[in-house]
C-alpha positions in Angstrom: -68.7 38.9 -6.4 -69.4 37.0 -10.0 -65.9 37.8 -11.1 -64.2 36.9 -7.3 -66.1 33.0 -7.9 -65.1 33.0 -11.9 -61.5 33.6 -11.5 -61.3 31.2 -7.8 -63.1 28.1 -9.7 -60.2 29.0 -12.9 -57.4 28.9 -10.8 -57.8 26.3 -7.8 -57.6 22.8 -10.4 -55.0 24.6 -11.6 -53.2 25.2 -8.1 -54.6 21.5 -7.3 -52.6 19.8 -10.0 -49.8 21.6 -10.2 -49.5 20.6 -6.6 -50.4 17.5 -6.9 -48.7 16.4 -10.1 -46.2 19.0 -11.8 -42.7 18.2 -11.7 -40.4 19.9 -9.4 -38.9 22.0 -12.1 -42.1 23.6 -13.2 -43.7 23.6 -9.3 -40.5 26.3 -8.4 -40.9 27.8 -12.1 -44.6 28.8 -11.0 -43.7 29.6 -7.8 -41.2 32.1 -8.9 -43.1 34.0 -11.3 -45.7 34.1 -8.3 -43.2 35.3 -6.0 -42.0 38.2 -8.7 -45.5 39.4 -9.3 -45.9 39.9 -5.9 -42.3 41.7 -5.2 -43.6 44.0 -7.9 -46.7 44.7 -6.0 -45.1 45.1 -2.9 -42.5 47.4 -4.3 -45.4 49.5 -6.3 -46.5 49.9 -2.0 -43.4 50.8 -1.4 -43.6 54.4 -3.5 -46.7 55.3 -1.4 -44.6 55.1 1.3 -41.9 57.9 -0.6 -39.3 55.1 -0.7 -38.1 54.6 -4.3 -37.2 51.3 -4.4 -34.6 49.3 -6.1 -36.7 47.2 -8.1 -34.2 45.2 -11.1 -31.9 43.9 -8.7 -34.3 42.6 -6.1 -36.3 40.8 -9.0 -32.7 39.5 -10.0 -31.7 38.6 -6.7 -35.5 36.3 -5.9 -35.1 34.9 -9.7 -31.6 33.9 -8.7 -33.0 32.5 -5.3 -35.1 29.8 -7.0 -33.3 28.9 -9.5 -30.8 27.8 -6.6 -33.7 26.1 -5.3 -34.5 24.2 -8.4 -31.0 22.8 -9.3 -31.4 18.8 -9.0 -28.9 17.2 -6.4 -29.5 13.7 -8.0 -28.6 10.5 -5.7 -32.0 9.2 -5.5 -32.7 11.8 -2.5 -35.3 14.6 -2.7 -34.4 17.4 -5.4 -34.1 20.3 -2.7 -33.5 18.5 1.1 -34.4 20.3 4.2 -30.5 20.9 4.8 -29.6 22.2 1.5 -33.0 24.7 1.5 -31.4 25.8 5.1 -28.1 26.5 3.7 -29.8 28.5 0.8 -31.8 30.4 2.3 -29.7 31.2 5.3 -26.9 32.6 3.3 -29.6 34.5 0.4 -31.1 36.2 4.4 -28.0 37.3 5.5 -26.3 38.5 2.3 -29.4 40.3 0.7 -29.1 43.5 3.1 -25.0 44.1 2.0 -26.1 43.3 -1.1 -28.6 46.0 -1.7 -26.6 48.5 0.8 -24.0 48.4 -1.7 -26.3 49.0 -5.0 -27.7 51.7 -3.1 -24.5 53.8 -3.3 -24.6 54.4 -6.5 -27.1 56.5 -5.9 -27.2 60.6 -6.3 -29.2 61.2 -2.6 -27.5 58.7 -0.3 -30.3 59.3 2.1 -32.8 57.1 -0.4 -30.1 54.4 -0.3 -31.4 52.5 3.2 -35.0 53.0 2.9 -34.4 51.6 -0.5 -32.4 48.6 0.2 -34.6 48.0 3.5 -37.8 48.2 1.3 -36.0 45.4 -0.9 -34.4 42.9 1.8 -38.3 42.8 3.1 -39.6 42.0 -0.1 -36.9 39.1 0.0 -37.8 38.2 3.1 -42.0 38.5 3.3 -42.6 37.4 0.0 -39.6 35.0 -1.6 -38.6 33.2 1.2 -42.0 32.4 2.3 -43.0 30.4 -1.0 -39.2 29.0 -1.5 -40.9 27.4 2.2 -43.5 26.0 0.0 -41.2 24.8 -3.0 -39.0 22.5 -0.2 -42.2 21.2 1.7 -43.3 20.0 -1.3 -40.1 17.7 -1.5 -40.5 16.7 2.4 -42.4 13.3 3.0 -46.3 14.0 2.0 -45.6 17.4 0.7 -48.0 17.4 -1.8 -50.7 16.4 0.6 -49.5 18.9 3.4 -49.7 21.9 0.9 -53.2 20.9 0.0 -54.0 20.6 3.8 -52.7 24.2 4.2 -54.7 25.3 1.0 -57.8 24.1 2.3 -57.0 25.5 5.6 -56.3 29.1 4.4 -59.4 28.8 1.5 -61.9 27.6 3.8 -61.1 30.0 6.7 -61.0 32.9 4.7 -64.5 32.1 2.8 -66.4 31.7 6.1 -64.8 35.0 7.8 -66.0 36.8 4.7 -69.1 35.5 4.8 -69.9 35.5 8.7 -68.3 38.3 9.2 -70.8 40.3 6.9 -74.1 38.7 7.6 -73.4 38.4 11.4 -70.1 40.5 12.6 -70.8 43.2 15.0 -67.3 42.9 17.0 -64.5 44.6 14.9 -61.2 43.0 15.1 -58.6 45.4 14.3 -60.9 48.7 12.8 -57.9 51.0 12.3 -56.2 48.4 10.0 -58.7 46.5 8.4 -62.5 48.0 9.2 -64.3 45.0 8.0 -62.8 42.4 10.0 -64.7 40.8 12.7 -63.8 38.6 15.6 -67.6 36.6 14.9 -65.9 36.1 11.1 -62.3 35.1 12.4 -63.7 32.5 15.2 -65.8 31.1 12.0 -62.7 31.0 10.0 -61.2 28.7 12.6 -63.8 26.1 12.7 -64.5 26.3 9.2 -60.4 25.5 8.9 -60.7 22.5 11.5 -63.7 20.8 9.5 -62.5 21.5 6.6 -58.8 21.5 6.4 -58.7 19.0 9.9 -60.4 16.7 8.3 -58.0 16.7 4.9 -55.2 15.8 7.3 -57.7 13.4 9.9 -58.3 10.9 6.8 -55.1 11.7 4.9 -54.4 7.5 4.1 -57.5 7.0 2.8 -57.2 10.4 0.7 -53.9 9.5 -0.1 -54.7 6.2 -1.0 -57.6 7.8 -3.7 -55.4 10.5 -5.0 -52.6 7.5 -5.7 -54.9 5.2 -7.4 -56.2 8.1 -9.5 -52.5 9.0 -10.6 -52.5 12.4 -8.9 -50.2 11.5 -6.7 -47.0 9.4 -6.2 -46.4 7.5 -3.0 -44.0 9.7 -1.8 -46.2 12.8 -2.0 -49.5 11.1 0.7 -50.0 10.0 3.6 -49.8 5.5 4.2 -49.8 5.0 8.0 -51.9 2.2 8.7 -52.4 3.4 12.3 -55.4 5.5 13.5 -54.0 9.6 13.3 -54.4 11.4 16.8 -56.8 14.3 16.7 -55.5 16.5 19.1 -52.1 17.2 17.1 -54.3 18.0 14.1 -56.5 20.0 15.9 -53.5 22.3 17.3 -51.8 22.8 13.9 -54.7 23.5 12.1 -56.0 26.0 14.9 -52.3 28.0 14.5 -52.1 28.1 11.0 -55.6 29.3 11.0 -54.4 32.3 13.4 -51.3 32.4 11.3 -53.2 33.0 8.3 -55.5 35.4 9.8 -52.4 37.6 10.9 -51.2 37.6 7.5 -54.1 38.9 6.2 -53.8 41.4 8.6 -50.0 42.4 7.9 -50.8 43.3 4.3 -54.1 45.0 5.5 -51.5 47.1 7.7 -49.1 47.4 4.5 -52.4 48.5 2.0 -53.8 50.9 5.0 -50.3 53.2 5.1 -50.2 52.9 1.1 -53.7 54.6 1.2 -55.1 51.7 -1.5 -57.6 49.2 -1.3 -55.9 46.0 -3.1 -52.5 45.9 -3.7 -53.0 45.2 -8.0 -55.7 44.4 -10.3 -54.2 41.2 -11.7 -56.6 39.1 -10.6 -60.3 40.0 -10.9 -62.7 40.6 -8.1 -59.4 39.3 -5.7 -57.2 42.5 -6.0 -53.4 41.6 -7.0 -51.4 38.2 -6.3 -50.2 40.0 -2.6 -54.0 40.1 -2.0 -54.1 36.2 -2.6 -51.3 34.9 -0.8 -51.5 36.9 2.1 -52.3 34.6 4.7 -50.0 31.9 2.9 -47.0 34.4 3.4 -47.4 33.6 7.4 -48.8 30.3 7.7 -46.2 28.4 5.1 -43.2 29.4 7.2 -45.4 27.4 10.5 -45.8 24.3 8.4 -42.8 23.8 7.2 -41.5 24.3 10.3 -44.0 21.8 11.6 -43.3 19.4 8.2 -39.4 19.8 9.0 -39.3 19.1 13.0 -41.4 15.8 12.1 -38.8 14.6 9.7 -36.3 15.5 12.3 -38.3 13.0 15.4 
C-alpha cells in the first residue's frame, strides 16, 4: 500500500502539468511512449495465450501513428483538428489488419500468421487509438480542463471502489473475472466520481479562471461561460464515464484472468504495469471525446 501512495503522489503533478501546460509536441511524445509500454505489456499477455505476436512492426506502426498525430497544420487553427484526427485514425483502423496479414506471411507456420496479426491490430486498436483520443481532446475547446475532469473522474472512482469495496463489499460483481470487485465498491465509485469529478466540471469558470491566472492554463484550454452550467448534463456524463471506466477495468481483468497473471508488468510499484493504470482510461477516453467532439459539432 506505502509503495501504491509513493509512486501515485510522484506521478499525478506530473500528469497534472503536463496536461495542463506541456506543449502539444511533448503532450503526444508522452503519450506515445505510454501507449508503447503498454503494447508491450499487452503483447507479453498475448504469449500466455500461445499466440506469438508480431511485436517490431506493431511498435513501428503506433510510433508512426503519433507522429502523424503530432505534425503541426499551422494556420492559426488547432495542431491536430477533430477532422484531420478522423481521417488518421480512420485510415491507421482500416489499414492495420492488411498490414499485419501481410508481415505475417513471412512466416514458417502460416497458422500463427492470424492469431498474430489479430493479437496486433487489437493492440492498435485497445491501447493506441484510445490515447491518440486523448492527444486530439486536448486540442478541442477546454481540452485541458476536460482531461483533468476525466482524471479526477477515473482516480476518484477507482480509490473509493478499492476502499469500499474491501471494508464493506459483500456483493461480488463479476467473481469469475475479477473476485474482488464488488457492486457496494462500484456504486461508491460512482458517487465518489460525481462529487468529485462532477464538481470539477460544475465550477469549471471559476476553476478555469484560477488555473489561467496561475499560468497553468491558456484561455483556450478552460472553461469562460458566464452563464450558470446545467447539472443534469454533468451528472449523465460523469455517471457513464464512471461505468465506462469501471468496464475497462474489467476488460483487462478479463485479459489478466486468461493470461493466468495478476498485473500485467511491474513498471510501476504497488500499481502493476502501465495496462494496470490506464485501464479504465482505455474505455472512458473514447466516450469523452466523443462527447467533447459532438459539442463542437452543436
Amino acid at each position: 500500500m506505502l509503495k501504491r501512495i509513493l509512486t501515485a503522489l510522484a506521478l499525478i503533478p506530473l500528469v497534472v502539468l503536463l496536461i495542463l501546460r506541456a506543449p502539444f509536441w511533448l503532450v503526444t511524445m508522452v503519450t506515445a511512449i505510454v501507449a508503447l509500454l503498454t503494447i508491450a505489456e499487452f503483447l507479453q499477455l498475448t504469449r500466455s495465450y500461445g499466440v506469438e505476436p508480431i511485436a517490431r512492426p506493431t511498435y513501428g506502426f503506433a510510433a508512426l501513428f503519433f507522429m502523424l498525430l503530432m505534425m503541426n497544420t499551422g494556420g492559426g487553427k488547432p495542431l491536430l483538428s477533430t477532422d484531420q484526427f478522423v481521417v488518421t485514425a480512420a485510415f491507421a483502423s482500416a489499414i492495420a489488419p492488411f498490414l499485419f496479414l501481410t508481415i505475417a506471411m513471412r512466416r514458417g507456420d502460416l497458422s500463427t500468421g492470424y492469431p498474430a496479426a489479430a493479437a496486433s491490430t487489437f493492440a492498435f486498436v485497445y491501447v493506441a487509438l484510445p490515447l491518440g483520443l486523448l492527444v486530439q481532446l486536448r486540442e478541442q475547446y477546454a481540452g485541458a480542463l476536460l482531461i483533468l475532469y476525466l482524471l479526477l473522474v477515473v482516480w476518484s472512482g477507482d480509490i473509493f471502489a478499492y476502499f469500499v469495496g474491501k471494508a464493506i463489499g459483500r456483493h461480488l460483481m463479476s467473481p469469475r473475472v475479477s473476485p474482488k470487485k464488488t457492486w457496494e465498491g462500484a456504486i461508491a465509485s460512482v458517487i465518489a466520481s460525481v462529487a468529485i469529478g462532477g464538481s470539477l466540471l460544475y465550477y469549471a469558470a471559476p476553476v478555469s479562471a484560477a488555473l489561467l491566472r496561475w499560468g497553468l492554463i491558456e484561455r483556450k484550454d478552460g472553461v469562460f461561460n458566464l452563464e450558470p452550467p446545467v447539472i443534469l448534463p454533468i451528472l449523465m456524463l460523469t455517471i457513464i464515464l464512471n461505468i465506462a471506466a469501471q468496464l475497462g477495468d474489467l476488460v483487462e481483468s478479463l485479459i489478466k484472468r486468461g493470461a493466468g497473471v495478476k498485473d500485467s508488468g511491474t513498471l510501476l510499484p504497488g500499481h502493476g504495469g502501465m495496462l494496470d493504470r490506464i485501464d479504465a482510461l482505455l474505455f472512458a477516453a473514447p466516450v469523452l471525446w466523443l462527447y467533447a467532439s459532438w459539442r463542437v459539432l452543436q
